[in-house]
C-alpha beads as a LAMMPS data file, in Angstrom:
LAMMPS data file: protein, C-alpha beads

105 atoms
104 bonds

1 atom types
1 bond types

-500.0 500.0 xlo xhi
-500.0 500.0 ylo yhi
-500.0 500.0 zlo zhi

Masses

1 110.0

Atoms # bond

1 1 1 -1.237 -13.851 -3.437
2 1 1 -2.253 -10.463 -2.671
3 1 1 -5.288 -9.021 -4.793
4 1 1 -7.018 -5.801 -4.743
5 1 1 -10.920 -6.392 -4.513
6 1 1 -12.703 -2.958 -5.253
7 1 1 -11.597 -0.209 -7.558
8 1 1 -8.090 -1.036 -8.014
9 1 1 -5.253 1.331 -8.382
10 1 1 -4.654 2.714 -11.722
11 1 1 -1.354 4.928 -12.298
12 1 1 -2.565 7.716 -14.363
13 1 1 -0.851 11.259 -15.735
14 1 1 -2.795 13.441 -13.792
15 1 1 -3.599 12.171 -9.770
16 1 1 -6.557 12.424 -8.450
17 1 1 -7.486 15.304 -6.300
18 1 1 -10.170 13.163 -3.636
19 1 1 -8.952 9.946 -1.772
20 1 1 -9.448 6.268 -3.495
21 1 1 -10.500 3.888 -1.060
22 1 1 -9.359 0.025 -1.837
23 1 1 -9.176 -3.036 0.075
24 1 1 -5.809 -5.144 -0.004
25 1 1 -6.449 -8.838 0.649
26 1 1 -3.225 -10.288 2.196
27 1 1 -2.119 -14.072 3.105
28 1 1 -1.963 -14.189 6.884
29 1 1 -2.588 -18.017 7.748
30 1 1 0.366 -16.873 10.307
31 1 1 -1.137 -14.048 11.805
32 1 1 -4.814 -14.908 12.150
33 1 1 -5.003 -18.797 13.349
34 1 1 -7.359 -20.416 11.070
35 1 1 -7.553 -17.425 8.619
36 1 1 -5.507 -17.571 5.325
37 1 1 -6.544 -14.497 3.917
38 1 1 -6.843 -10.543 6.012
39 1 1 -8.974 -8.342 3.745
40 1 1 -7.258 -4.707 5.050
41 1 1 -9.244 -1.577 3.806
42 1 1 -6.793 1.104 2.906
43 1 1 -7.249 4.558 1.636
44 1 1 -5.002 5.758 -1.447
45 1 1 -4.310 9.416 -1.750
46 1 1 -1.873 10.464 -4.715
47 1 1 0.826 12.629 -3.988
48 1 1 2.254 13.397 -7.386
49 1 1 1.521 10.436 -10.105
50 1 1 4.634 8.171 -8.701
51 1 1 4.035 8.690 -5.394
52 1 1 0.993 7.624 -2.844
53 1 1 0.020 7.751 0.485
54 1 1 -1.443 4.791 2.304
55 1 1 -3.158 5.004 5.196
56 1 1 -4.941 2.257 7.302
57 1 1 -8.283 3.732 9.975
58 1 1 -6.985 7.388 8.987
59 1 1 -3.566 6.684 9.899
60 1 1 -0.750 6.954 7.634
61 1 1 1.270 4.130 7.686
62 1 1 3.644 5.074 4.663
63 1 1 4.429 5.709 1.118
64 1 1 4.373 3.909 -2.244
65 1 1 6.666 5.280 -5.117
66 1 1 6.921 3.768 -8.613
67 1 1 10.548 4.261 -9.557
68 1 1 9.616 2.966 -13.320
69 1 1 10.661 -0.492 -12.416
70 1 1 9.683 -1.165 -9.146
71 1 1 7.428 -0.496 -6.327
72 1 1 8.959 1.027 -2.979
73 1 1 7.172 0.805 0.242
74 1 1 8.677 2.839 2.845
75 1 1 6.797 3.288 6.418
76 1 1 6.401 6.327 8.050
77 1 1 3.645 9.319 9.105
78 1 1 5.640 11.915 6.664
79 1 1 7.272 11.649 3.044
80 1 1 10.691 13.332 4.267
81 1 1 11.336 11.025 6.982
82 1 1 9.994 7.340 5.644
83 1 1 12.244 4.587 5.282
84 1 1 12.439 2.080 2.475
85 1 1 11.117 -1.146 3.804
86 1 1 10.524 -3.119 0.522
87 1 1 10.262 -3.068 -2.879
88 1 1 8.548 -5.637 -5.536
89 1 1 8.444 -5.635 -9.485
90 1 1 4.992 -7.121 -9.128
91 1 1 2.237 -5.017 -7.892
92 1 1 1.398 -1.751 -6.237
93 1 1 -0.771 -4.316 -3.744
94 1 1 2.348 -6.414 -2.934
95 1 1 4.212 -3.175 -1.679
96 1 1 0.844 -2.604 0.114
97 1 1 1.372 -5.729 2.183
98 1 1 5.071 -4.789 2.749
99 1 1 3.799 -1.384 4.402
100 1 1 1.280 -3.259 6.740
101 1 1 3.681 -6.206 7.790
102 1 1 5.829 -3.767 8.249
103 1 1 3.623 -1.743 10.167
104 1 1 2.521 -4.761 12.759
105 1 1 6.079 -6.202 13.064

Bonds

1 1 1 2
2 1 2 3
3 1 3 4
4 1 4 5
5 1 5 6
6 1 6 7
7 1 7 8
8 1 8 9
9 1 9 10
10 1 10 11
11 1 11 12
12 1 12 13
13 1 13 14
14 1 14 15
15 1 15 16
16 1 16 17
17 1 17 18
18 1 18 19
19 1 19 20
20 1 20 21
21 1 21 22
22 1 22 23
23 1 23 24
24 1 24 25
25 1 25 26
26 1 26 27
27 1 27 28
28 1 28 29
29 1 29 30
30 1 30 31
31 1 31 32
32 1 32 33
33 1 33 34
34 1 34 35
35 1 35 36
36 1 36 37
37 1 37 38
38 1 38 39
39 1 39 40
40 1 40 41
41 1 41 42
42 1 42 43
43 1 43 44
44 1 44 45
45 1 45 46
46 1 46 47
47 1 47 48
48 1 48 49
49 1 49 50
50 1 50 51
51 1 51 52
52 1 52 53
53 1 53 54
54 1 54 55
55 1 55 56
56 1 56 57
57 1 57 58
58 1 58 59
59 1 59 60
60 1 60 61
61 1 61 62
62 1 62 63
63 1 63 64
64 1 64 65
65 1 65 66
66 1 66 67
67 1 67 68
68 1 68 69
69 1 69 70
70 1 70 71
71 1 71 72
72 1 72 73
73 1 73 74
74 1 74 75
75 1 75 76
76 1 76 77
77 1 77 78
78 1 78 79
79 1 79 80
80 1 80 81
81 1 81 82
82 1 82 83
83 1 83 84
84 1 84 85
85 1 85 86
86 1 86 87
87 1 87 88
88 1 88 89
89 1 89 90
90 1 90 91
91 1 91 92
92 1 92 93
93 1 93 94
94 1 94 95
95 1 95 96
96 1 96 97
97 1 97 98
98 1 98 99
99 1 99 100
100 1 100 101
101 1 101 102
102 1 102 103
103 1 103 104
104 1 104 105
């Protein structure tokens, strides 16, 4: 389960000019021996109210858009060249953890 642990994401009509920073806490028993949850602090900056940037230590490591049914991750430093690299109907978080396995694969 993937959870959001400080102010979470909220999709709203008008996006918010400053950054939102959030931690994503992802299941990673397989990545850190003897860990089963990675608490990842991300920074969320809203591109237009589908669409936001994620970025990990300053880095951007891709894109979230909300298509009206589904959340698509897709990697990449710049909108116009990301590719798609999941989606989920669940939460924006899950697509989160799609972007960073993604990212570390």
């Amino acid at each position: 389960m993937v959870m959001i642990t400080s102010s979470p994401v909220i999709k709203t009509a008008q996006p918010p000019q400053e950054m939102l920073a959030v931690t994503v806490r992802i299941p990673v028993d397989t990545l850190v021996p003897g860990s089963n949850i990675l608490e990842v602090p991300v920074v969320v900056h809203y591109i237009d109210p589908d669409t936001t940037e994620v970025l990990i230590n300053g880095e951007v490591i891709g894109y979230i858009h909300y298509d009206g049914h589904n959340f698509v991750a897709s990697t990449g430093h710049r909108l116009e060249d990301a590719q798609q690299c999941g989606r989920t109907t669940d939460l924006w978080d899950h697509a989160v953890a799609r972007l960073y396995g993604a990212r570390n694969q």
